[in-house]
Gaussian input, Z-matrix of N, CA and C with variables (Angstrom, degrees):
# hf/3-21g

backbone

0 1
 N
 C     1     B1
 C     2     B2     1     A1
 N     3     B3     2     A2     1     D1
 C     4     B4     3     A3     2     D2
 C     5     B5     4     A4     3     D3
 N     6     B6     5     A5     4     D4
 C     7     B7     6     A6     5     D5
 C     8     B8     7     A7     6     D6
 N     9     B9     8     A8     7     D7
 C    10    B10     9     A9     8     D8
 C    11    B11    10    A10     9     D9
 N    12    B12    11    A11    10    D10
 C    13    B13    12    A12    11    D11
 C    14    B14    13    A13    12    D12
 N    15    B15    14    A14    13    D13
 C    16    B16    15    A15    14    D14
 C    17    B17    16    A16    15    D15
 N    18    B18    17    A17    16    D16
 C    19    B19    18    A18    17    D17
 C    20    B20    19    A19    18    D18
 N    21    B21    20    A20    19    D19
 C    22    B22    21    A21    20    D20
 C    23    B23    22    A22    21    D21
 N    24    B24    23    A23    22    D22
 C    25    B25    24    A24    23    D23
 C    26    B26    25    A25    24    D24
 N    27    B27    26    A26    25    D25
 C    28    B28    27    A27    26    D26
 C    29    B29    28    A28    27    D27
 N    30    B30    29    A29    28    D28
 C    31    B31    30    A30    29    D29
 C    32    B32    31    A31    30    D30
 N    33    B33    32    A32    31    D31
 C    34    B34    33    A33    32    D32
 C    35    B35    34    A34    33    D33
 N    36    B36    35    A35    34    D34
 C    37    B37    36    A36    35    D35
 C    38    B38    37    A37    36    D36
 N    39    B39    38    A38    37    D37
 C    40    B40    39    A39    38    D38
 C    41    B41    40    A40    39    D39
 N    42    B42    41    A41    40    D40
 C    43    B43    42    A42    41    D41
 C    44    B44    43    A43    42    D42
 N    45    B45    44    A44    43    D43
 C    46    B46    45    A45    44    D44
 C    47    B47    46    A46    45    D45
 N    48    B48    47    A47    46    D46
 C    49    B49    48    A48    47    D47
 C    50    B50    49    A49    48    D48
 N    51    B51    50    A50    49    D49
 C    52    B52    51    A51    50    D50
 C    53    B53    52    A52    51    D51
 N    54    B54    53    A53    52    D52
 C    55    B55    54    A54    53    D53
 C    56    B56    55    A55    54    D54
 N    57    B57    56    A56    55    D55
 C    58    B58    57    A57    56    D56
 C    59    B59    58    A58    57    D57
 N    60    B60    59    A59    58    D58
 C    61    B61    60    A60    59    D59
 C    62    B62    61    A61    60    D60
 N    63    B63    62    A62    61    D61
 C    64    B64    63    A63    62    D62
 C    65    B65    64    A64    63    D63
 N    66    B66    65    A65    64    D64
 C    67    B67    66    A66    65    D65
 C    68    B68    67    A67    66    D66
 N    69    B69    68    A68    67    D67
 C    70    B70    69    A69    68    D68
 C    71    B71    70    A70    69    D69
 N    72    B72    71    A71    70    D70
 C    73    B73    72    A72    71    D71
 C    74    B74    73    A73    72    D72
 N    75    B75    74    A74    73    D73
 C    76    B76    75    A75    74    D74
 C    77    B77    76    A76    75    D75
 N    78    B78    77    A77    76    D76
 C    79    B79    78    A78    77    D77
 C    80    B80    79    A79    78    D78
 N    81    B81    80    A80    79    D79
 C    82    B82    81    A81    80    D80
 C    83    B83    82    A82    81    D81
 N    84    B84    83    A83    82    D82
 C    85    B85    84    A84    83    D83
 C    86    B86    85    A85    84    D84
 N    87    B87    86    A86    85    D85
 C    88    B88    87    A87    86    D86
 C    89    B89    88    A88    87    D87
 N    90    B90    89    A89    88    D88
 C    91    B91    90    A90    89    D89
 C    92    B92    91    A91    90    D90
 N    93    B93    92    A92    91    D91
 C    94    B94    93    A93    92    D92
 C    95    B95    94    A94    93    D93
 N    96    B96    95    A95    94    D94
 C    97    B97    96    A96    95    D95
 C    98    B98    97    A97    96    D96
 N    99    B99    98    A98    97    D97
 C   100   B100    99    A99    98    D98
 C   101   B101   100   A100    99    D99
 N   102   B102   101   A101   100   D100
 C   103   B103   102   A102   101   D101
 C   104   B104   103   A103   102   D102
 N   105   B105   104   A104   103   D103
 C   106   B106   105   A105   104   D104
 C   107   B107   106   A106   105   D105
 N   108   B108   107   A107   106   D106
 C   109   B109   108   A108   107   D107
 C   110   B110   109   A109   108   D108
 N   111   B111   110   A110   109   D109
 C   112   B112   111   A111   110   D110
 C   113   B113   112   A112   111   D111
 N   114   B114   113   A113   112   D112
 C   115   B115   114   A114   113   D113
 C   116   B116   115   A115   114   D114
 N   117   B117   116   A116   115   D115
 C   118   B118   117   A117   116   D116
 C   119   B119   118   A118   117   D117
 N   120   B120   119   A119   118   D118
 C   121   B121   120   A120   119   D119
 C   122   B122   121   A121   120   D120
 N   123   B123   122   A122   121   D121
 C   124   B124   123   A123   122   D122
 C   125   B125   124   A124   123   D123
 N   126   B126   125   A125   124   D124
 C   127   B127   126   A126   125   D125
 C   128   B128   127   A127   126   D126
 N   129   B129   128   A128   127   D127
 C   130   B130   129   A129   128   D128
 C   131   B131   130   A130   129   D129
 N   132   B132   131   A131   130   D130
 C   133   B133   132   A132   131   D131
 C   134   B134   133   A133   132   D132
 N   135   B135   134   A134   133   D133
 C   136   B136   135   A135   134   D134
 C   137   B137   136   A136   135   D135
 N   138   B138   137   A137   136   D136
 C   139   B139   138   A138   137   D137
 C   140   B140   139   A139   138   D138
 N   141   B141   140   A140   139   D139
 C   142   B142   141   A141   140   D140
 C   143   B143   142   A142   141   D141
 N   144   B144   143   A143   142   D142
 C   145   B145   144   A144   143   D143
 C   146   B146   145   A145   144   D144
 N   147   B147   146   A146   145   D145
 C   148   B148   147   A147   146   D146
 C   149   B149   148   A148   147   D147
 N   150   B150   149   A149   148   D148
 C   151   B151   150   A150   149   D149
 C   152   B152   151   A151   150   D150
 N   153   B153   152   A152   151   D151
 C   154   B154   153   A153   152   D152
 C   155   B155   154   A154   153   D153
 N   156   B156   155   A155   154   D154
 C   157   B157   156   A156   155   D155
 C   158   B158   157   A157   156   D156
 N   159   B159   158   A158   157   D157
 C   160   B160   159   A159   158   D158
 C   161   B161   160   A160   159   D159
 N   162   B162   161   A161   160   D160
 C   163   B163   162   A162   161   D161
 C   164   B164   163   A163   162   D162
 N   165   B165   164   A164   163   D163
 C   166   B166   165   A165   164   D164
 C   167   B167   166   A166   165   D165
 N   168   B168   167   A167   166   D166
 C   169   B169   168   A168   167   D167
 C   170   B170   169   A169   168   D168
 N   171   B171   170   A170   169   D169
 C   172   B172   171   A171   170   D170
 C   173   B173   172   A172   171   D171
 N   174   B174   173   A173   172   D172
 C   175   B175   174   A174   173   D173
 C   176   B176   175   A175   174   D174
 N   177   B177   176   A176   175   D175
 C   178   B178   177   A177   176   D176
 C   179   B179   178   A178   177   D177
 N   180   B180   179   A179   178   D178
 C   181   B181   180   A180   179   D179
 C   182   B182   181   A181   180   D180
 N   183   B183   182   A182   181   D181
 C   184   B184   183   A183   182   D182
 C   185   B185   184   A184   183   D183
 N   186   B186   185   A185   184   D184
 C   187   B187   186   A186   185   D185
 C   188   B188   187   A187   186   D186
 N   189   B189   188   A188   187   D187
 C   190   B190   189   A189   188   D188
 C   191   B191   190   A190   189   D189

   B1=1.4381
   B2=1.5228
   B3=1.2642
   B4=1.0918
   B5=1.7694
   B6=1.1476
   B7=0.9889
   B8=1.7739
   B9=1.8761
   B10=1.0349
   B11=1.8129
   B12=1.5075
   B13=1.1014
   B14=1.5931
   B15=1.2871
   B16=1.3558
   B17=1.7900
   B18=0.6468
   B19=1.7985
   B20=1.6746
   B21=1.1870
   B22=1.6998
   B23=1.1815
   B24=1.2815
   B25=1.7091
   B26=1.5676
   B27=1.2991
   B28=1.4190
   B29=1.5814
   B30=1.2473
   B31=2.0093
   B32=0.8920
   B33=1.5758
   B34=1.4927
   B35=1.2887
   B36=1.1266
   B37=1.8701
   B38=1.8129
   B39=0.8412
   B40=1.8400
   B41=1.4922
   B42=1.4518
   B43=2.0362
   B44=1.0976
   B45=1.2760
   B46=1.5420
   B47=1.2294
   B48=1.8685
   B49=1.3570
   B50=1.5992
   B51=1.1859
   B52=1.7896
   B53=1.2344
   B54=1.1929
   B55=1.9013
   B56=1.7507
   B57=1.2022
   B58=1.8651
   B59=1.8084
   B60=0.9940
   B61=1.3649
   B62=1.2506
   B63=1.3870
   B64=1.4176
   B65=1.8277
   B66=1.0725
   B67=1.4033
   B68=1.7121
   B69=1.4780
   B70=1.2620
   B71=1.5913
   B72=1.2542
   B73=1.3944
   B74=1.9914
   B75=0.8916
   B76=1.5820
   B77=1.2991
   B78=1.4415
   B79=1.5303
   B80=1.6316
   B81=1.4528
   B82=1.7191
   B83=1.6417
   B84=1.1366
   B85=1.6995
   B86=1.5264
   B87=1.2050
   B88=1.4308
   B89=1.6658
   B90=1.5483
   B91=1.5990
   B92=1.3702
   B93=1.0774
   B94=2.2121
   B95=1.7293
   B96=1.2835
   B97=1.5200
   B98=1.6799
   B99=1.3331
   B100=1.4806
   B101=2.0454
   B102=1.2368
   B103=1.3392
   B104=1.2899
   B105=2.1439
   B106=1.5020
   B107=1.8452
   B108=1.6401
   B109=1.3537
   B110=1.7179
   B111=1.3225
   B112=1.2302
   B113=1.7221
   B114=1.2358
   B115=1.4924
   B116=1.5294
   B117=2.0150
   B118=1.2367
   B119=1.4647
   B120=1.4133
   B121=1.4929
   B122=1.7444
   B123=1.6521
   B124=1.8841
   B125=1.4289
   B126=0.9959
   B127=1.8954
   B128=1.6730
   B129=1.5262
   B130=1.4637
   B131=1.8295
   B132=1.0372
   B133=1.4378
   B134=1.8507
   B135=0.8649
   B136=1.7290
   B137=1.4887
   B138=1.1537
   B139=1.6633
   B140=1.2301
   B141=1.5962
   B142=1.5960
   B143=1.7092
   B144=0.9455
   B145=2.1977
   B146=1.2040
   B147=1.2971
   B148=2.0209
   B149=1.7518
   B150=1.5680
   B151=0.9356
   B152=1.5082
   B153=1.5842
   B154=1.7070
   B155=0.9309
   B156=1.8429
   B157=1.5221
   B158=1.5850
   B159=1.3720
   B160=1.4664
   B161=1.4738
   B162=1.7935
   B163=1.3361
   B164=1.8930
   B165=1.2605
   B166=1.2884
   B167=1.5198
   B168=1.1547
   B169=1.3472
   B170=1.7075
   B171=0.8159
   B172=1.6632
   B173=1.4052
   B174=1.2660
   B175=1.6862
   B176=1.6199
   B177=1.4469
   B178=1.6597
   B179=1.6775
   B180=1.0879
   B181=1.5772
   B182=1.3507
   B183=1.0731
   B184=1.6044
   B185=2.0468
   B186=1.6765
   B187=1.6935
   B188=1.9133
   B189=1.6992
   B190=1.2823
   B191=1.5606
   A1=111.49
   A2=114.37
   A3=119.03
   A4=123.14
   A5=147.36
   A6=137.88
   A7=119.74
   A8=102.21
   A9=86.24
   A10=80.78
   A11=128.10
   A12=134.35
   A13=116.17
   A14=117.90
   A15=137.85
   A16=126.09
   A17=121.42
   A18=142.25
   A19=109.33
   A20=100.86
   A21=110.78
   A22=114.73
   A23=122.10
   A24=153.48
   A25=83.08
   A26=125.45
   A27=135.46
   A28=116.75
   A29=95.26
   A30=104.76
   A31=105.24
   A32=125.48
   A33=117.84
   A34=117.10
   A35=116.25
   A36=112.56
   A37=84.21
   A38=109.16
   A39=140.26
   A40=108.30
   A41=126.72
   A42=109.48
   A43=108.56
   A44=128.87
   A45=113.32
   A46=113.73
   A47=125.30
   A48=133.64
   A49=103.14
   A50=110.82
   A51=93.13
   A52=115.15
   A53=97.37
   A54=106.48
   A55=118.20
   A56=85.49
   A57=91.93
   A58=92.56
   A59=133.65
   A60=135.27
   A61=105.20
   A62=118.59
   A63=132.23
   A64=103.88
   A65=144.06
   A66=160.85
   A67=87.28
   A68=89.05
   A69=118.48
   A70=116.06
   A71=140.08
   A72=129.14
   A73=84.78
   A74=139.20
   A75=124.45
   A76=112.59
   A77=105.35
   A78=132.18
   A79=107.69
   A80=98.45
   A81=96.30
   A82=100.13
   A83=121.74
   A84=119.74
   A85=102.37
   A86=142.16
   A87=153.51
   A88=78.98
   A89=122.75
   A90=109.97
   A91=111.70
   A92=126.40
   A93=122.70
   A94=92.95
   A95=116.00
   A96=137.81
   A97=83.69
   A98=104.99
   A99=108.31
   A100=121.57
   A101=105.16
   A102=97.82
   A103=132.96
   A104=100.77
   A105=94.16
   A106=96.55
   A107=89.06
   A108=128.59
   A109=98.33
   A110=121.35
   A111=103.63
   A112=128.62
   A113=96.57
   A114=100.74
   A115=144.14
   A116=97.16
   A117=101.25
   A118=119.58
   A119=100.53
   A120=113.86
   A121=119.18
   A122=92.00
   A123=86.19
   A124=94.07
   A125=119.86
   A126=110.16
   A127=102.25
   A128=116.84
   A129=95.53
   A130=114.99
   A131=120.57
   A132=113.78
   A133=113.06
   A134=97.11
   A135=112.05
   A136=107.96
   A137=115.77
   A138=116.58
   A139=113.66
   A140=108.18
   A141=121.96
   A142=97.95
   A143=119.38
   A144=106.98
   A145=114.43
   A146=102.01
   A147=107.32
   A148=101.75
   A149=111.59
   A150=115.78
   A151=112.07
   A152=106.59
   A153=103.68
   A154=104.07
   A155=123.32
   A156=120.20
   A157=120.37
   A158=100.68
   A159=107.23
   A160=112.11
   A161=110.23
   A162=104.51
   A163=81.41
   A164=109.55
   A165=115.23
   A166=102.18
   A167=139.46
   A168=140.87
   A169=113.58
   A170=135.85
   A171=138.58
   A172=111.94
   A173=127.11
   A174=129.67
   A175=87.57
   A176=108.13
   A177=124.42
   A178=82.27
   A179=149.65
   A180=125.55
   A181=56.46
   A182=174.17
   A183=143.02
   A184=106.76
   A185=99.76
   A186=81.84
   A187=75.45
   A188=118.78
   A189=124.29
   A190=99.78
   D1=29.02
   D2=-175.44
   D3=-57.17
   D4=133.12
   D5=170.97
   D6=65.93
   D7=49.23
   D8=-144.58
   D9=-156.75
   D10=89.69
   D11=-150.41
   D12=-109.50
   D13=88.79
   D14=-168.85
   D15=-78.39
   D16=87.79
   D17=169.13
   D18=-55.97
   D19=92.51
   D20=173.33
   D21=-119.16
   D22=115.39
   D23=176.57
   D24=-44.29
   D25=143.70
   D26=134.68
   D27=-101.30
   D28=165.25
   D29=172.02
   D30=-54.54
   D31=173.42
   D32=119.66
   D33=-121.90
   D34=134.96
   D35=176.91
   D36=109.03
   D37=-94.13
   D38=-147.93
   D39=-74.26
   D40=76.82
   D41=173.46
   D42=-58.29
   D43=-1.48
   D44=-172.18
   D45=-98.27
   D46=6.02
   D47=162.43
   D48=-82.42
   D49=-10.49
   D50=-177.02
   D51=-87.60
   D52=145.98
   D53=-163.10
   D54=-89.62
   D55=165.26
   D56=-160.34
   D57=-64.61
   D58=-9.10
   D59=-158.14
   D60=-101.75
   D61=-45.55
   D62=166.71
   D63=-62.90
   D64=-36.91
   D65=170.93
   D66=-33.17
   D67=-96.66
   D68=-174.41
   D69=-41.98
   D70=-42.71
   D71=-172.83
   D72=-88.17
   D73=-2.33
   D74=165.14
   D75=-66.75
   D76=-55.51
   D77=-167.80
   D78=-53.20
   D79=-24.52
   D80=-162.16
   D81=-129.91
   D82=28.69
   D83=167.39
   D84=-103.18
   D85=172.23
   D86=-115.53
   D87=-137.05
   D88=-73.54
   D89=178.43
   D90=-139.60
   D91=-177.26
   D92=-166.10
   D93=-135.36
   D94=111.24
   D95=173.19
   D96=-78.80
   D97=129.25
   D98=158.07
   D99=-160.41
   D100=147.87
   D101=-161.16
   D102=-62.89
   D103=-29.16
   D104=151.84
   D105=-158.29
   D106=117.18
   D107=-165.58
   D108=-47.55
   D109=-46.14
   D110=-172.89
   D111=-71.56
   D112=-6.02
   D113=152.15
   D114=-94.39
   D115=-19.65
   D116=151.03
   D117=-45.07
   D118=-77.14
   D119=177.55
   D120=-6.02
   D121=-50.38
   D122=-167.97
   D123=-82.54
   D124=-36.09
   D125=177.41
   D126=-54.00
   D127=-62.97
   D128=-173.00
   D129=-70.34
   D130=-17.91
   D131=171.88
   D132=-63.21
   D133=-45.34
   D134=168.12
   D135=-40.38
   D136=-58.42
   D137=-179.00
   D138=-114.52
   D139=39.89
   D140=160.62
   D141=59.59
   D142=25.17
   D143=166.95
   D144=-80.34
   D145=117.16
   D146=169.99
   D147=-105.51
   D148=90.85
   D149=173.44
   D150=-132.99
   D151=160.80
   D152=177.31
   D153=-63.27
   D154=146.42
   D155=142.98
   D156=-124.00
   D157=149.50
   D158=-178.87
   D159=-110.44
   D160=155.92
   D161=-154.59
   D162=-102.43
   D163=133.30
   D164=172.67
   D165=-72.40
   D166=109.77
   D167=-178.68
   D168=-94.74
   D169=72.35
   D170=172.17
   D171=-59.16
   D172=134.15
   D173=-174.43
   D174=-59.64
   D175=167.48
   D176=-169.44
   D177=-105.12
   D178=12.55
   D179=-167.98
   D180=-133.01
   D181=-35.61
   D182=-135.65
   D183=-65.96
   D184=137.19
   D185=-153.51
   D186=-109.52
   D187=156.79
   D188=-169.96
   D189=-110.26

């Protein structure tokens, strides 16, 4: 999956809305960039993923 940058919707509230498709492309990417890891974590602990995660860090003055 090299070079090859995947965007997966999470729940909110409910793991049992996340889809077997979303499961599976977690399970099988190299590491999971996410904005705040300790909630990844319980999503991938939920469906057993032992994968790296990285904390997407955005500057705090960054203006939207």
């Amino acid at each position: 999956m090299s070079g090859i940058l995947y965007v997966v919707g999470t729940p909110i509230g409910n793991l049992s809305d996340f889809s077997p498709r979303a499961v599976e492309t977690l399970a099988n990417v190299d590491f999971i960039a996410a904005e705040d890891t300790r909630v990844t974590l319980k999503l991938l602990n939920h469906f057993d993923i032992k994968k790296e995660t990285r904390r997407n860090n955005m500057p705090k003055n960054f203006k939207r």
